[in-house]
N, CA, C and O of each residue as an XYZ file, in Angstrom:
656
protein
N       0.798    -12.272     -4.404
C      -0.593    -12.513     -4.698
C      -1.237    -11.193     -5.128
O      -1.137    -10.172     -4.448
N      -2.126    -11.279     -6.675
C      -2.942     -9.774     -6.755
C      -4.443    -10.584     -6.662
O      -4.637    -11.643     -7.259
N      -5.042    -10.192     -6.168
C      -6.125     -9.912     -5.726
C      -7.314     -9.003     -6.135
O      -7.012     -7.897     -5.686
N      -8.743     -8.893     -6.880
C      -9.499     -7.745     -6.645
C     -10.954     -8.319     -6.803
O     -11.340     -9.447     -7.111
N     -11.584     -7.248     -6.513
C     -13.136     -7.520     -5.754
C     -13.978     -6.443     -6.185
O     -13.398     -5.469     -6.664
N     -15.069     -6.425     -6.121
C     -16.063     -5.340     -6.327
C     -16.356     -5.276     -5.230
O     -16.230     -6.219     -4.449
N     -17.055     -3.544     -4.770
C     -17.105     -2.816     -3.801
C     -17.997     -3.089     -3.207
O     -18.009     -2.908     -1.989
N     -19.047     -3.619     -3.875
C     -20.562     -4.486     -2.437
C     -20.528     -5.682     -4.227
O     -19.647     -5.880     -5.063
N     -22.270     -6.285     -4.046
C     -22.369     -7.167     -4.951
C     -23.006     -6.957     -6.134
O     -23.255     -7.928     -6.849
N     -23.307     -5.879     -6.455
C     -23.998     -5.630     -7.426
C     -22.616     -4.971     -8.451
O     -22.553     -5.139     -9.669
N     -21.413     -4.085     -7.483
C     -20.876     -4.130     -7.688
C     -20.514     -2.337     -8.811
O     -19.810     -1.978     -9.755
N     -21.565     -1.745     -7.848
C     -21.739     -0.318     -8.444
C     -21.589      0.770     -7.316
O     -21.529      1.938     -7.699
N     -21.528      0.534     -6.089
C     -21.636      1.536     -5.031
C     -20.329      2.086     -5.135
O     -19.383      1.324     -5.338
N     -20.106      3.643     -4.991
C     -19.619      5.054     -5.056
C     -19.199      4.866     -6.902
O     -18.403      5.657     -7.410
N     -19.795      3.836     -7.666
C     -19.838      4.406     -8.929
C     -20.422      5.690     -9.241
O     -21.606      5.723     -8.908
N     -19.947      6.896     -9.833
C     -20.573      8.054    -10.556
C     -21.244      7.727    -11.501
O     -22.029      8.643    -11.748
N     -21.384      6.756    -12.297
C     -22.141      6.708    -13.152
C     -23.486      5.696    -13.150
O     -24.494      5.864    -13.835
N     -23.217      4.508    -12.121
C     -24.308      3.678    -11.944
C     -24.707      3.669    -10.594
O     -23.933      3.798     -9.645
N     -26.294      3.470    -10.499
C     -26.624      3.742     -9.214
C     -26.363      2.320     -8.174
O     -26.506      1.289     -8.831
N     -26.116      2.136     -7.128
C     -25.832      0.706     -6.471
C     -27.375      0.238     -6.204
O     -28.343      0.959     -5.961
N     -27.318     -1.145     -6.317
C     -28.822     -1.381     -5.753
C     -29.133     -2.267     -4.692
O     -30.145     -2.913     -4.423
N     -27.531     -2.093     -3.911
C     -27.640     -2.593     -2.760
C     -28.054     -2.488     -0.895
O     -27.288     -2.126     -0.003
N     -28.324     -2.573     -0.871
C     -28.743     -2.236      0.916
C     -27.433     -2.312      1.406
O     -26.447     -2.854      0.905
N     -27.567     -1.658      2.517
C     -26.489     -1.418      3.350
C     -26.085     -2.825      3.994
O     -24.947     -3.228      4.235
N     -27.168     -3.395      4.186
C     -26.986     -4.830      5.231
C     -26.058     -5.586      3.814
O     -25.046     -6.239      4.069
N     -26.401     -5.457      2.762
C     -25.941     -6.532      1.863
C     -24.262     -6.292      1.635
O     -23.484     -7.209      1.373
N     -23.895     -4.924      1.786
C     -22.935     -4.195      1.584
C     -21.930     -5.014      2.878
O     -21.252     -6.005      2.606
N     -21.974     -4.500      4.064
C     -21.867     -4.759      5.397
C     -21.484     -6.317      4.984
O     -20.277     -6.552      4.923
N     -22.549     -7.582      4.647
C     -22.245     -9.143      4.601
C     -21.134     -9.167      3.661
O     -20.133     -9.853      3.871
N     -21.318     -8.254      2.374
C     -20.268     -8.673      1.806
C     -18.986     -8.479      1.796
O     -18.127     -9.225      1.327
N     -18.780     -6.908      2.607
C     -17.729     -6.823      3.481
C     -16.813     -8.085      4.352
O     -15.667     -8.519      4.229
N     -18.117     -8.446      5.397
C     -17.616     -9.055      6.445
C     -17.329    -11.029      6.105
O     -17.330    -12.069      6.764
N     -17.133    -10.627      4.772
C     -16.522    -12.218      4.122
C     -15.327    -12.025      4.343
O     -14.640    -13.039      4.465
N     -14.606    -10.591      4.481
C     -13.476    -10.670      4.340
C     -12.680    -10.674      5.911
O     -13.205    -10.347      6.975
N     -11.590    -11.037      5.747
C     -11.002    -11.726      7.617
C     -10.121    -10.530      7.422
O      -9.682    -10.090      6.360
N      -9.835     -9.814      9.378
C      -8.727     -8.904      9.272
C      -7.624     -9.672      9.169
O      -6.764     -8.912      8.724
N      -7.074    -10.922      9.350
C      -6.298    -11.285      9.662
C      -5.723    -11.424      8.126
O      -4.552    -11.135      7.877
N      -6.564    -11.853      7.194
C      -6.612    -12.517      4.992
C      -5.790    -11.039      5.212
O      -4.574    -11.124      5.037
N      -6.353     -9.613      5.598
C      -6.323     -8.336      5.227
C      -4.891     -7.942      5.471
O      -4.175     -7.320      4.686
N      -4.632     -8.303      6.434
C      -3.452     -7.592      7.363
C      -2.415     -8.268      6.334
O      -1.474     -7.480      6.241
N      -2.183     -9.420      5.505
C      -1.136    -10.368      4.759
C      -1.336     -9.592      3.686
O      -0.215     -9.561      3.179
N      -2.063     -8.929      2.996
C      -2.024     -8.042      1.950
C      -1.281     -6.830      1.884
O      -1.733     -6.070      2.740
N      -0.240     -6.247      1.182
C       0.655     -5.185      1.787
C      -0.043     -4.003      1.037
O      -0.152     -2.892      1.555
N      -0.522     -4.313     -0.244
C      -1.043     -3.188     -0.565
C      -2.691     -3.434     -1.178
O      -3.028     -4.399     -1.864
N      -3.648     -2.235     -0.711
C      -4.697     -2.216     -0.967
C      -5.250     -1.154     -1.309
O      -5.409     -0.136     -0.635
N      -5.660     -1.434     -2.723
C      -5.705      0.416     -3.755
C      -7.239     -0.190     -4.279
O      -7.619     -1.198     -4.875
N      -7.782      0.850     -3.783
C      -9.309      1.265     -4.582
C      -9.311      1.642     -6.104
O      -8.816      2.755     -6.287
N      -9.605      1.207     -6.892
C      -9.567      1.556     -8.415
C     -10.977      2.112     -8.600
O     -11.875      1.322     -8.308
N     -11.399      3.513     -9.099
C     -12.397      3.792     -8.974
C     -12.963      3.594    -10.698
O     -11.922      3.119    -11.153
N     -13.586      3.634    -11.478
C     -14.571      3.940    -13.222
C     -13.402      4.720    -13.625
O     -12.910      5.470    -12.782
N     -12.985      4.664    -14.569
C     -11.982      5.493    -15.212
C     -13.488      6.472    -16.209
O     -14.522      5.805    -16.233
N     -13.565      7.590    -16.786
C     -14.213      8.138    -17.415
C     -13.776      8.018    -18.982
O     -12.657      7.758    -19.423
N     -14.741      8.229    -19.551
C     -14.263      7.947    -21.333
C     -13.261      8.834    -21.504
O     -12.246      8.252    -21.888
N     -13.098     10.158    -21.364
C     -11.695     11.183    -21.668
C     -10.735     10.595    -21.040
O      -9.689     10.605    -21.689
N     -10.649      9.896    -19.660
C      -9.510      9.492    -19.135
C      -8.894      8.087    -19.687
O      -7.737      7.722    -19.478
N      -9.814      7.410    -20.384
C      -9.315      6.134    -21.311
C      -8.839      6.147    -22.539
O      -8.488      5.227    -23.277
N      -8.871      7.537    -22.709
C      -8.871      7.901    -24.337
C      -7.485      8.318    -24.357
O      -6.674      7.862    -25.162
N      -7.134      9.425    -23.229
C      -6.029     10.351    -23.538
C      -4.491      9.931    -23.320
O      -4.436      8.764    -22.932
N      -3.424     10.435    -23.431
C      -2.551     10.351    -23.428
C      -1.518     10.426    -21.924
O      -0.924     11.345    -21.359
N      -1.669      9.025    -21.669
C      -1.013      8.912    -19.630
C       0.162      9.846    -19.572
O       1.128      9.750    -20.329
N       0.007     10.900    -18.481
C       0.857     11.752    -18.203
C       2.262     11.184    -17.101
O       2.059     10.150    -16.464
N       3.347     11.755    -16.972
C       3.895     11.049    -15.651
C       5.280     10.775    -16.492
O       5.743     11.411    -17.439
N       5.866      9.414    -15.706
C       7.490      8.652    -16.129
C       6.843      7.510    -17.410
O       5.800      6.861    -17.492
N       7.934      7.652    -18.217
C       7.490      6.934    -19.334
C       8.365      5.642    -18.506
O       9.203      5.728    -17.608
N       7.605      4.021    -19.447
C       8.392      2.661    -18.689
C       9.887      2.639    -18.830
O      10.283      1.842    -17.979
N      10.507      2.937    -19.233
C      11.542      2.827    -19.668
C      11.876      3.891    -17.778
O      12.524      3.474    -16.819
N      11.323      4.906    -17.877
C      12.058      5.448    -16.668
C      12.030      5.072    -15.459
O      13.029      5.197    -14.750
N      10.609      4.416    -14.892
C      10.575      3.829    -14.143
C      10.585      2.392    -13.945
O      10.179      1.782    -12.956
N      11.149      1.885    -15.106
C      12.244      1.016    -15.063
C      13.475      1.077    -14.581
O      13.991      0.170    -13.927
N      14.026      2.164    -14.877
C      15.323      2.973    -14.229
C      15.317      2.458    -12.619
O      16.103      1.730    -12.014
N      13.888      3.265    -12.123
C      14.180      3.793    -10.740
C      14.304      2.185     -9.784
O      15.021      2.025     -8.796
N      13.286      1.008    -10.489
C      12.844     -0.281     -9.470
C      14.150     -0.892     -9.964
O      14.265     -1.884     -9.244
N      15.051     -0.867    -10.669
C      16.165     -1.730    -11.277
C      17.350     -1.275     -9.867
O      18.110     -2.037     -9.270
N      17.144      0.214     -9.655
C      17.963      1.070     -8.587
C      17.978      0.583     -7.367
O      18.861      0.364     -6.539
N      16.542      0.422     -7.420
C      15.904      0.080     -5.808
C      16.335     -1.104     -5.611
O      17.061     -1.345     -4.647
N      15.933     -2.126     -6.564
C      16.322     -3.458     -6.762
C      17.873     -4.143     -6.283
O      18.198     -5.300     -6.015
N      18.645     -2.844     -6.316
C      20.155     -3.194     -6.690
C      20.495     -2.889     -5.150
O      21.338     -3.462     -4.460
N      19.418     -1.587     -4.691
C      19.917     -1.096     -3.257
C      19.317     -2.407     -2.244
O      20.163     -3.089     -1.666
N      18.577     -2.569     -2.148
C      17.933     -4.085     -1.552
C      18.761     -5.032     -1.569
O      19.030     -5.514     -0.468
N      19.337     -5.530     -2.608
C      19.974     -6.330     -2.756
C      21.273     -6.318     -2.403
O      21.972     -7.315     -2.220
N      21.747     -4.672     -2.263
C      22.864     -4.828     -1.333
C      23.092     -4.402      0.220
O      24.181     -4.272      0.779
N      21.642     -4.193      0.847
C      21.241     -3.737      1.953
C      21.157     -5.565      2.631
O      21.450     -5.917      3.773
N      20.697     -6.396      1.553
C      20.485     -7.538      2.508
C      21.549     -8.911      2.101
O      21.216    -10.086      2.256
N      22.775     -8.487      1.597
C      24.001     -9.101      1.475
C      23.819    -10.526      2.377
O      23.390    -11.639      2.073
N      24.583     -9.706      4.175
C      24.237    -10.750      5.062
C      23.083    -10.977      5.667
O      23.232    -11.237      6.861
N      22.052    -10.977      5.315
C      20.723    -11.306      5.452
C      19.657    -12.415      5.408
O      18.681    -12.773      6.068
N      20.485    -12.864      4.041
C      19.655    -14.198      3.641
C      18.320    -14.125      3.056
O      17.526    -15.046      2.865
N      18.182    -12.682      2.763
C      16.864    -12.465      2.043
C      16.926    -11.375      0.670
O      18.044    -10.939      0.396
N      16.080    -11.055      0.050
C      16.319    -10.385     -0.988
C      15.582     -9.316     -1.446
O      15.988     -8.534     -2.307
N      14.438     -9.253     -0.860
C      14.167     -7.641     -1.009
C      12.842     -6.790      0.667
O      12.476     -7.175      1.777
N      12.718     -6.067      0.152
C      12.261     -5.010      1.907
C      10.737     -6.031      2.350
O      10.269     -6.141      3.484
N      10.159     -6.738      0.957
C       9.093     -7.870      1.491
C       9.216     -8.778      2.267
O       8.243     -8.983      2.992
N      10.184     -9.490      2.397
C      11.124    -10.194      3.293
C      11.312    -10.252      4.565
O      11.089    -11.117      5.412
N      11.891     -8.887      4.595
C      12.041     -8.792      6.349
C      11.456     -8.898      7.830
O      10.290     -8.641      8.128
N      11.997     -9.126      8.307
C      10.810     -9.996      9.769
C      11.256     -8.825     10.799
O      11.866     -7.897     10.268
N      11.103     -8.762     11.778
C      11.051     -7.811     12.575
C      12.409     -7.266     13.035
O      12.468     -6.112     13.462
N      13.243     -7.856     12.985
C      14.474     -7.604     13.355
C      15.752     -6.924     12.337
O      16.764     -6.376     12.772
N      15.280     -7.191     10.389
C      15.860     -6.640     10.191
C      14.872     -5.030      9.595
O      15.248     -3.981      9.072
N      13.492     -5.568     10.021
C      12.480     -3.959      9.781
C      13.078     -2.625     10.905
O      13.048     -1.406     10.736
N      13.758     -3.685     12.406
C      14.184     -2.440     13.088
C      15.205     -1.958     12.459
O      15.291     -0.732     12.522
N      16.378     -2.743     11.605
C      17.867     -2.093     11.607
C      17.758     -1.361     10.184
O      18.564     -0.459      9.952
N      16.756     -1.722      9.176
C      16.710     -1.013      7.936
C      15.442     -0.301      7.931
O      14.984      0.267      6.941
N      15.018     -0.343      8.817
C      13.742      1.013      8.045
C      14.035      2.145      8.982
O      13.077      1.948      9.729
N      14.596      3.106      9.464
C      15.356      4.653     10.031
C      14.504      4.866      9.419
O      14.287      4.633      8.230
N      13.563      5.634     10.657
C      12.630      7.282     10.288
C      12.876      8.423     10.503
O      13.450      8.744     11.543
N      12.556      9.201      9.703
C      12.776     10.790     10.233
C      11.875     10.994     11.459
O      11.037     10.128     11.711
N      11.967     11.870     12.088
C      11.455     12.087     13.539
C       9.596     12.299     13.099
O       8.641     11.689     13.580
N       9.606     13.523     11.898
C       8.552     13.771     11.249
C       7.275     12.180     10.858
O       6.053     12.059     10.953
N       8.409     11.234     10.416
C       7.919     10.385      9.726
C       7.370      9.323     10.993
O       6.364      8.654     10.760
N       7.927      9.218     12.072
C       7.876      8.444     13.296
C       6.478      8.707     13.871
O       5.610      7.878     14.144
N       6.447     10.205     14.009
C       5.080     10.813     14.174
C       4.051     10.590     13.394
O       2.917     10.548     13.872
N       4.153     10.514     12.821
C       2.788     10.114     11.470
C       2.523      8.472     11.346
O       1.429      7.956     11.118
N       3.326      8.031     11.475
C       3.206      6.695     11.538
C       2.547      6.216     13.017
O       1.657      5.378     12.870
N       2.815      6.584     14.373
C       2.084      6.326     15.251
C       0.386      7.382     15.738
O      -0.370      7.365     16.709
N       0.443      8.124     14.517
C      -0.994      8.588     14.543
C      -1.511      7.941     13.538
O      -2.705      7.777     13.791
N      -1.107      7.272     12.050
C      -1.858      6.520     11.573
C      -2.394      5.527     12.227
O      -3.601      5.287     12.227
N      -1.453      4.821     12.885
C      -1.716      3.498     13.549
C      -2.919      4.327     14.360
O      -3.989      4.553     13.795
N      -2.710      4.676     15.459
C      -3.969      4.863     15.991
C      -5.311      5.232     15.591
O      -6.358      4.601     15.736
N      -5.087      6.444     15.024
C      -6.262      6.735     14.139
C      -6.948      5.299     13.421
O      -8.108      4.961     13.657
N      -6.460      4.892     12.941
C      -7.009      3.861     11.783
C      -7.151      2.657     12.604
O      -7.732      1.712     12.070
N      -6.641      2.489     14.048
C      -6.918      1.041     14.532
C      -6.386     -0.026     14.000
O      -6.872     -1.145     14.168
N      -4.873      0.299     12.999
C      -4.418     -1.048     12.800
C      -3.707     -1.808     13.174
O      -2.786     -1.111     13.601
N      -3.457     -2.767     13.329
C      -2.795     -4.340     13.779
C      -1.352     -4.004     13.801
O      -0.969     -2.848     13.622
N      -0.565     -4.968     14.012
C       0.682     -4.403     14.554
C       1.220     -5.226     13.019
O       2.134     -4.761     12.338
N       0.527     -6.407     12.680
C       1.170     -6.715     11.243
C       0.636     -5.914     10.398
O       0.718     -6.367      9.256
N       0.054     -4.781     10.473
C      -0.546     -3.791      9.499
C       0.557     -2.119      9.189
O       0.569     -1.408      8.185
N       1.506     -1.941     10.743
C       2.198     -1.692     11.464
C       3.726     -1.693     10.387
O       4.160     -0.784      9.679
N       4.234     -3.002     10.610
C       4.775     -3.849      9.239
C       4.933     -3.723      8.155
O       5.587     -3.014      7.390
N       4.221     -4.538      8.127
C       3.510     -3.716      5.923
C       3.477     -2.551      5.885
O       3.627     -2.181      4.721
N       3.323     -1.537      6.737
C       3.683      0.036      6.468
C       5.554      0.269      6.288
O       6.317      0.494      5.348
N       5.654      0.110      7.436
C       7.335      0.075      7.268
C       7.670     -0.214      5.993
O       8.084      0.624      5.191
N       7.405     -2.118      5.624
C       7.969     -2.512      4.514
C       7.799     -1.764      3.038
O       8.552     -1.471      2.109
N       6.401     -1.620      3.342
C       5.943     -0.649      1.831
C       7.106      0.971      1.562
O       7.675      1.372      0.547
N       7.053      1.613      3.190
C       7.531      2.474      3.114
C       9.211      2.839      2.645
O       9.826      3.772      2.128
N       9.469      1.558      3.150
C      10.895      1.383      2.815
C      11.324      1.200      1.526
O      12.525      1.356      1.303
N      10.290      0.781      0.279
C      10.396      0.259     -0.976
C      10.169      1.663     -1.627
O      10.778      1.916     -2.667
N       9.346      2.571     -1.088
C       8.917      4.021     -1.438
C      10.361      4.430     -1.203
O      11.129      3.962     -2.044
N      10.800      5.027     -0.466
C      12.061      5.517     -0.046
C      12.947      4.658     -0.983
O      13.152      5.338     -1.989
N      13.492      3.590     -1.073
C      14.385      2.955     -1.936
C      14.351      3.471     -3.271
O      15.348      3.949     -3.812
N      12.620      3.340     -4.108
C      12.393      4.004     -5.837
C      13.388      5.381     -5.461
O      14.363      5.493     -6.205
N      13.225      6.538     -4.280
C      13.248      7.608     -4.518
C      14.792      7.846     -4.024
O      15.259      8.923     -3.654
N      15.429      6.673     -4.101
C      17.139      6.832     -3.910
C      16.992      7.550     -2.011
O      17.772      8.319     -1.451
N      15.865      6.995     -1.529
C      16.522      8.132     -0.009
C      16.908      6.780      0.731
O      16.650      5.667      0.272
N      17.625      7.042      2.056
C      18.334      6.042      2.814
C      17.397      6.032      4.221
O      17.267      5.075      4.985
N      16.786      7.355      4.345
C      16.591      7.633      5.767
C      14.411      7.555      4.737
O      14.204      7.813      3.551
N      13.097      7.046      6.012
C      11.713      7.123      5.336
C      11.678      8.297      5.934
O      12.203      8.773      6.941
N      10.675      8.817      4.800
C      10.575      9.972      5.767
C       8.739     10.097      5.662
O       8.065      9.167      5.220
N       8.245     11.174      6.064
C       7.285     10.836      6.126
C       6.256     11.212      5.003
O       5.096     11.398      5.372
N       6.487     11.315      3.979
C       6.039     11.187      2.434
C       5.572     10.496      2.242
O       4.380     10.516      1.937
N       6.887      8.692      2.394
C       6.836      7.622      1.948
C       5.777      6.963      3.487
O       5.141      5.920      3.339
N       5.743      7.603      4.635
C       5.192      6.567      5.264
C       3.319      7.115      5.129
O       2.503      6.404      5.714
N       2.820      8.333      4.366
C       2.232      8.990      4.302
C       1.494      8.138      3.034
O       0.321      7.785      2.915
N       2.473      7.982      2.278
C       1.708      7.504      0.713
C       1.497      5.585      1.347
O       0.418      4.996      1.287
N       2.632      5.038      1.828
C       2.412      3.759      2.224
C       0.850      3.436      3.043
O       0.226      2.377      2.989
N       0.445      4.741      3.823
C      -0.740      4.622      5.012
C      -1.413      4.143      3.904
O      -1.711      2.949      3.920
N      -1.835      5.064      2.579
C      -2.877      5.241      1.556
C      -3.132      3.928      0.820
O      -4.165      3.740      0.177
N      -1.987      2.870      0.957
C      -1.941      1.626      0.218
C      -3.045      0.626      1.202
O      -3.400     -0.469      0.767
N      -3.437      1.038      2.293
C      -4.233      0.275      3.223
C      -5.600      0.790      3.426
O      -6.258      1.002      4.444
N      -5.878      0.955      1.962
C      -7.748      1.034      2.283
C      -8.216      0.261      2.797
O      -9.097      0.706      3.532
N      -8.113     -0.796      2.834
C      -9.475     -1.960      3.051
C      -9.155     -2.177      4.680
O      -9.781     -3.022      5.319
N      -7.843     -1.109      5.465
C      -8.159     -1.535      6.471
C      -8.790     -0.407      6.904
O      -8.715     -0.293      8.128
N      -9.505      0.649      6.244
C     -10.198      2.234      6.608
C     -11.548      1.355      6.481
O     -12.230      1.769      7.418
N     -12.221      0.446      5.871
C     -13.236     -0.069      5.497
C     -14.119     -0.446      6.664
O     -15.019      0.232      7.160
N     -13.674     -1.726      7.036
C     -13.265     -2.815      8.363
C     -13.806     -2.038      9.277
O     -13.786     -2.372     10.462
């Protein structure tokens, strides 16, 4: 499922370029349409902020498609042979039992992951979706073991539960 929304209802607040002309209370209601529980089933949640006219214009820096095509075809192939006897087919999949035997953290990464959780107050299926995300991070980047990069960049995929 993709999913997206504007940030209150007017649909301009932390725009740089337009002012919001919403109240806080209106902000807050339109927030609180949304359920932690809708939230927590969402694995990833990315803020897209106004792109600026130079940044729509110019020339995208980074892996051209073709390369990171390469890397999800890799990942794709490692998944697919990580969950042989499994009965499932890629790191979205997994239920708790095979999140313990395939997601191995670095000690570093173990740590960061139980101060996100706390810090941020999230759910134990929020918990989850970190692992899983993290494990798909680690897979693009050919590693076997997460470390805490991938569980670092995975935290960042869960704005809307920093919101809440």
């Amino acid at each position: 499922m993709v999913a997206a929304m504007n940030p209150c209802p007017c649909g301009h607040f932390s725009d740089p370029l337009r002012e919001c002309a919403c109240t806080p209370f209106q902000i807050q209601r339109y927030w609180s349409k949304l359920s932690g529980p809708l939230l927590d089933r969402i694995d990833l949640h990315v803020d897209v902020p106004r792109l600026k006219q130079e940044e729509l214009t110019k020339r995208p820096a980074g892996e051209t498609s073709r390369e990171i095509r390469k890397r999800v075809t890799l990942a794709r192939e490692a998944q697919r042979g990580r969950f042989q006897e499994e009965n499932i087919f890629s790191n979205a999949e997994m239920g708790v039992r095979q999140i313990k035997k395939f997601c191995r953290l670095e000690k570093e990464a173990e740590e960061l992951l139980k101060t996100a959780i706390l810090k941020l107050k999230m759910s134990a299926r929020a918990y989850d979706r970190i692992l899983k995300v993290s494990r798909t991070i680690a897979d693009l980047e050919g590693e076997e073991t997460i470390k805490a990069s991938h569980i670092a960049e995975a935290t960042q995929y869960r704005a809307l539960d920093r919101k809440i």
